[in-house]
N, C-alpha and C positions, 0 to 999 in steps of 0.2 A: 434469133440471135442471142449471143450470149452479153451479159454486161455486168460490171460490179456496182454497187449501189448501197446509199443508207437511207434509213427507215427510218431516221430522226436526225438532229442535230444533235454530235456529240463529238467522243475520241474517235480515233483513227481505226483502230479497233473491229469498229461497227461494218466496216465493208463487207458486202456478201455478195457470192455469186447468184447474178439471176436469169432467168429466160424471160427475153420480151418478143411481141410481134416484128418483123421490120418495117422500117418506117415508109408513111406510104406519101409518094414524092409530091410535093406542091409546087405552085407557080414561083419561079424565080427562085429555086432552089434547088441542091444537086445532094445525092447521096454519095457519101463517101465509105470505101471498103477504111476503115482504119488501119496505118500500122503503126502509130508510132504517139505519145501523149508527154507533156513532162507536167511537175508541180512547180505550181507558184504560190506565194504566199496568201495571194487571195484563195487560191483551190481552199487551202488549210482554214484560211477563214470563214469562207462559206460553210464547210464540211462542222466547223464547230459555231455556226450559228449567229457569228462573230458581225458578218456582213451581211446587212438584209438582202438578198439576191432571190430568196422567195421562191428557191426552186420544187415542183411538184413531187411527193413523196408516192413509190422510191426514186430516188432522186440519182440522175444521174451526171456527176460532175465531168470537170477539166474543162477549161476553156481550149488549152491549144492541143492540134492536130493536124495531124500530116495524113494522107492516104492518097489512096487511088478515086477516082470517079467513075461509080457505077452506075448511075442514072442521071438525067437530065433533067429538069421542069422545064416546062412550058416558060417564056421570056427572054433564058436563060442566054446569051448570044456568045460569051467569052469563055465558057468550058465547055470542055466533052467529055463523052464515054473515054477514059483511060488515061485521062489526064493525073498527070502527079500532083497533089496543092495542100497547103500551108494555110494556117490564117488561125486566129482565136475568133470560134463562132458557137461558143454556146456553153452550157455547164451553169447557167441561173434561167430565173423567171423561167417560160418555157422553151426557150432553147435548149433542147436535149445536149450533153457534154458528151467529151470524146471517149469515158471510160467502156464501149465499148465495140461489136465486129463492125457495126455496121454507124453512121452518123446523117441524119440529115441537118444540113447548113446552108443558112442563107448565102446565094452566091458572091454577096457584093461583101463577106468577112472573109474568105478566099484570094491566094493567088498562086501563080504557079509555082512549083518549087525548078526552083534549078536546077541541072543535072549535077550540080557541084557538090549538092549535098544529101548525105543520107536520110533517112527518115527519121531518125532520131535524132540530126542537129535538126532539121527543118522545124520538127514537133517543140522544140526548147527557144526557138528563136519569136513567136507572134508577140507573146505578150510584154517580154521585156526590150523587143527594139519597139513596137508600136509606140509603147510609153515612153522610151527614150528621145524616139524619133519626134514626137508630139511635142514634148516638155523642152527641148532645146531648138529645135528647126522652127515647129510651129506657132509654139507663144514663146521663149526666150529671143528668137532671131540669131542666136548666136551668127556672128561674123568673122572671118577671115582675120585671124591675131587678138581674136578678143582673149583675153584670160578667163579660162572657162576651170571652178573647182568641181568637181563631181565626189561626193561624199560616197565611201564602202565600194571604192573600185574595182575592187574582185567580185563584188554580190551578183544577182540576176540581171539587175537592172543597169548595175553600174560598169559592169565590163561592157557591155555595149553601148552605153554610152560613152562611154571610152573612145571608141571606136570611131561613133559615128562624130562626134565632136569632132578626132585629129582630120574625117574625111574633108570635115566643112571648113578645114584650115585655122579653126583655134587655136591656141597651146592650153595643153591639159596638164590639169592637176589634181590628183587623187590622194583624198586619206586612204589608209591602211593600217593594221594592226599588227603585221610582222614585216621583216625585210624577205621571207619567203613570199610574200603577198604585192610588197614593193616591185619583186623582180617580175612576178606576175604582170601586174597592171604597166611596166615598162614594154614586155614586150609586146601588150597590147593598144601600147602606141601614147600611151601617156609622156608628157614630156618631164614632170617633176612629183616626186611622190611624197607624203606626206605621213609620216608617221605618228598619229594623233594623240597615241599614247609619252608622247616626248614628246610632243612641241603643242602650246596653247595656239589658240586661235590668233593673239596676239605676234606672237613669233615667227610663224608660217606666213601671216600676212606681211610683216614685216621682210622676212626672207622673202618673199616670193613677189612682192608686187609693190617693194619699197614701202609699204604703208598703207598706199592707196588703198586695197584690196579690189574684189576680184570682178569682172562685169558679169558676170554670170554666175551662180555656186546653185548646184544640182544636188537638193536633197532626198537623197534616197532612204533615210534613215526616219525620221520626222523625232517626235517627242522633242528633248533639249535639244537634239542636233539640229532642229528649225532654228532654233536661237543663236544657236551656234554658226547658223550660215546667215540668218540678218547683219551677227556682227562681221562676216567676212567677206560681204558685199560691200561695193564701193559706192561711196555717193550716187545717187541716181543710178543703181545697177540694178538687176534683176536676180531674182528668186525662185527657182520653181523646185517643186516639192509635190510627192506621189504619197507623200502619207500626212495628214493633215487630218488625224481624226483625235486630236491633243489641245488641249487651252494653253495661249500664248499670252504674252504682253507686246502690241502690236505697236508699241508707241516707237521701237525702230525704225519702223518700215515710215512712220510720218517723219520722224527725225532726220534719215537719210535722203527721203524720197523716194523710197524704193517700188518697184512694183515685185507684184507674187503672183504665180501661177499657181493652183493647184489641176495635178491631172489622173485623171481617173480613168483607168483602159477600160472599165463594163459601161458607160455611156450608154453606147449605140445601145446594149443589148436592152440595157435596164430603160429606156427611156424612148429608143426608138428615132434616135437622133444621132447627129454626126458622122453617121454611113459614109460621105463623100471624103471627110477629114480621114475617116478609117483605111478607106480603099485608096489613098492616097498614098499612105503609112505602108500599106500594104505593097503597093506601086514598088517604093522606095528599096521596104525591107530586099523583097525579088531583085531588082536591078545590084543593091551594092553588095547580095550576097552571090550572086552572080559573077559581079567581080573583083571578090575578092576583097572587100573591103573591112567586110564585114564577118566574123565566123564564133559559132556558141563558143563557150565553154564547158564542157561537159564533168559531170561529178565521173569520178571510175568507174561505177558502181551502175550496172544497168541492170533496171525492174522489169519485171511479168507485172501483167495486166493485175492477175492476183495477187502480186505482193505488192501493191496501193497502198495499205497500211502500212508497210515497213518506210516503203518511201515517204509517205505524210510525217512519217516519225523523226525522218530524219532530218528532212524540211525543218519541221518546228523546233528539234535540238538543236539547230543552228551546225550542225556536221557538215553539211553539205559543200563541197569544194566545187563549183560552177551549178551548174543547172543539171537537176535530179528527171531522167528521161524515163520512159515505162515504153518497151515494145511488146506489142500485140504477139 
């Protein structure tokens, strides 16, 4: 089979085409025909060395992927031969990634895709609802009318959170950097948008929740904008945050009371834990895009296997208008 790979940690650049063996199938895992891969921030990071993820050189990245199932393992009880499925199952440590014909994945980071969507939404959707779905369902709680802010609601992570917030009966509120972006995140079911460049944290709070501020505020951004979302938590609210690789001054969160999440989607891989949390996430993603609830974003702009590097490029220039897909 064939697969794109780098030989070190570095730029985008380094991708090369290579021939490998196919993988040869183990207990409790299935092989998948690939079609379909998108980038996420972490890809970019790993690729540049950024996030210790330790993958074997030549290194074959992307967490998420969509394809077909062409073999079975031994255990395996929930997939079969020709099954369509979905999941982020590898691209660090030695979980081989999706870049490229062929993938072997454990079956329990797997689920089935629904007929509703193509392989290239299915490929865009693992990593950024998993972490949505974790970060507000499983440690926020969010509840039915809570006020829920979601920081960069057009990003990866943030339109679906979007989404999945208005499912669980929140009211939502997103920053954003244009009124093109505004009208975006509106018809993605945001209830109030926020234009961060006009209005301080002070003023939006104000507007938005009388003062109180907000029970939930979902930071997708981290660096200052963790700061920025301690202050726009409400007494005793919550905090959860996907990027927390930054020094704070923590003495809000004791001030307010607040509690903080942080959530990390490579877990399971890197540690070999929270498999059951995953295939939960997993469960969820399936069902509410199933009906409907839930659906990517997609950039315009769709990649070949070999232009990897164009697309890492475009990722990191921040160009990127929804989630950047690679078909096979």
């Amino acid at each position: 089979m064939k697969a794109m790979v780098i030989q070190e940690y570095g730029a985008a650049e380094q991708f090369v085409e290579q021939e490998f063996p196919m993988p040869e199938i183990q207990p409790g895992h299935v092989i998948i025909k690939v079609a379909a891969t998108s980038v996420n921030p972490l890809d970019t990071k790993i690729r540049a060395g950024l996030v210790q993820a330790n993958p074997p050189f030549p290194a074959i990245l992307h967490g998420d992927v969509a394809g077909i199932v062409t073999e079975v393992g031994e255990g395996v009880e929930d997939l079969s031969v020709g099954d369509e499925v979905f999941g982020f199952a590898g691209g660090l440590k030695n979980y081989q990634g999706a870049l490229a014909d062929y993938m072997q994945a454990d079956a329990r980071l797997l689920a089935k895709k629904p007929d509703n969507l193509a392989f290239g939404e299915a490929a865009a959707l693992p990593v950024v609802f998993i972490t949505a779905w974790r970060a507000l369902i499983d440690r926020a709680q969010i509840q039915p009318k809570d006020k829920v802010l979601i920081h960069a609601g057009t990003g990866g992570v943030g339109h679906i959170a979007i989404q999945i917030a208005k499912w669980a009966g929140a009211q939502v509120y997103t920053t954003v950097s244009s009124e093109e972006k505004a009208e975006i995140a509106r018809q993605l079911g945001a209830d109030e948008t926020i234009n961060y460049k006009q209005e301080s944290v002070e003023e939006y709070v104000t507007r938005c929740t009388n003062g109180q501020g907000f029970d939930v505020v979902f930071d997708t951004v981290g660096t200052d904008n963790m700061d920025l979302s301690f202050q726009a938590a409400r007494v005793s609210g919550t905090v959860a945050t996907i990027a927390a690789r930054s020094t704070h001054d923590l003495s809000p969160l004791h001030g307010k009371n607040l509690t903080l999440h942080v959530v990390f989607i490579a877990t399971p891989l890197l540690y070999g834990q929270d498999f059951d949390t995953h295939s939960e996430a997993l469960e969820a993603m399936a069902s509410l895009t199933a009906d409907g609830y839930v659906r990517p974003l997609l950039d315009d702009t769709l990649y070949s296997f070999q232009e990897v590097a164009e697309a890492h490029a475009k990722v990191e220039a921040g160009q990127a208008r929804g989630k950047v897909v690679l078909l096979r």
